[in-house]
N, C-alpha and C positions, 0 to 999 in steps of 0.2 A: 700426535703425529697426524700428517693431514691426510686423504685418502690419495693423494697424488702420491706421497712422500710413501705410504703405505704399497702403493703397486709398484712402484719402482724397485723397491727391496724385495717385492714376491719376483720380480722379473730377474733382477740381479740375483737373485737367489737361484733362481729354476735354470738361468742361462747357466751360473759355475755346475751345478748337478749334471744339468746336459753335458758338456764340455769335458767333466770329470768323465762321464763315463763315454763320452766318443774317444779320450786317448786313450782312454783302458782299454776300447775294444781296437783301435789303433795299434796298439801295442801287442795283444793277443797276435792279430792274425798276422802284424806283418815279422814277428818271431818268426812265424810258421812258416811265411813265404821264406823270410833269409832262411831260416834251415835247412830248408829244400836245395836250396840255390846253394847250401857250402859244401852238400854230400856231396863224395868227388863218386865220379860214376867211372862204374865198372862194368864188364862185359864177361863171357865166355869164348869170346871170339874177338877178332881184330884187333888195337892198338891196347886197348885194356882188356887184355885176355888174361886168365889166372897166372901166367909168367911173369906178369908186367904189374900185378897188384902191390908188391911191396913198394914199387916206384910211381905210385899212384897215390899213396899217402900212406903215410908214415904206422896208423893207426893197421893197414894190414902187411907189415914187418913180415909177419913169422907165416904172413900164408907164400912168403916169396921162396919161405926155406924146403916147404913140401916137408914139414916133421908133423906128426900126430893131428893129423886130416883125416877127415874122415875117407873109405872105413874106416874105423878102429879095429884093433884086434883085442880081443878078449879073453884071456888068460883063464885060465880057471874058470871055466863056464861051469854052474853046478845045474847036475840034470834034475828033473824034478815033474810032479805031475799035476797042474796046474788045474781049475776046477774049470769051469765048464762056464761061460759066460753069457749070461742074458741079454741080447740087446732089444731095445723097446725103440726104436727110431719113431717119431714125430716128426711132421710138417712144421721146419722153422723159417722162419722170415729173415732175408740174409741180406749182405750188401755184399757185391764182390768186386775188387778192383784189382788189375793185372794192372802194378804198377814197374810193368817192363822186368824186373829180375823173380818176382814171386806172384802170387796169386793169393790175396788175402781174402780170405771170408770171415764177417763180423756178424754174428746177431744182431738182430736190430730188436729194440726196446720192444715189447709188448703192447695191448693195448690194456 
C-alpha cells in the first residue's frame, strides 16, 4: 500500500470516529433540550394553578381530585424515644439552581 493510499484510510478513519462521536453527543444533549421543552409547566398561581393541573397533562390526573396530598394524616402514630443525634456539618461545595418550581442543591465532585 502506497503512503498516499496509507493517509487517506488514517484520514477516512479518524473523520468516521470524529463524526461517530459528534452524533453521539448530538444526540445526548439535544434529548436533554426536547425533554425540557415537553415538561408541560405548571404553576401555583394563574392559568396552571393546582385546579388546573389535571388539565394540564394527563400525567397529574389525581392531583385534580385533591385525594391523599400531602398533608398526610397518620393513623397510628407510635410514640417513642428517639436517641439523640450528632450532627458534624462540613463545608461542601454545591451548585444551586432555582429552576422556577424548586430549589435544587447538588454536591459537586471533589477534588
Amino acid at each position: 500500500m502506497t503512503l498516499i493510499r496509507k493517509a487517506e484510510k488514517t484520514l477516512s478513519n479518524n473523520f468516521l470516529v470524529i463524526a461517530v462521536l459528534f452524533i453521539g453527543l448530538m444526540t445526548v444533549f439535544s434529548t436533554q433540550v426536547l425533554a425540557d421543552e415537553t415538561k408541560p409547566h405548571w404553576s401555583y398561581g394563574g392559568a396552571s394553578n393546582p385546579t388546573q393541573w389535571g388539565q394540564i397533562n394527563g400525567d397529574f390526573a389525581l392531583c385534580e381530585l385533591g385525594r391523599d396530598q400531602s398533608p398526610i394524616n397518620i393513623n397510628d402514630a407510635i410514640k417513642g424515644s428517639p436517641v439523640n443525634i450528632n450532627f458534624n456539618y462540613q463545608p461542601t461545595p454545591l451548585s444551586v439552581v432555582n429552576n422556577g418550581h424548586t430549589v435544587c442543591a447538588s454536591k459537586l465532585p471533589t477534588r
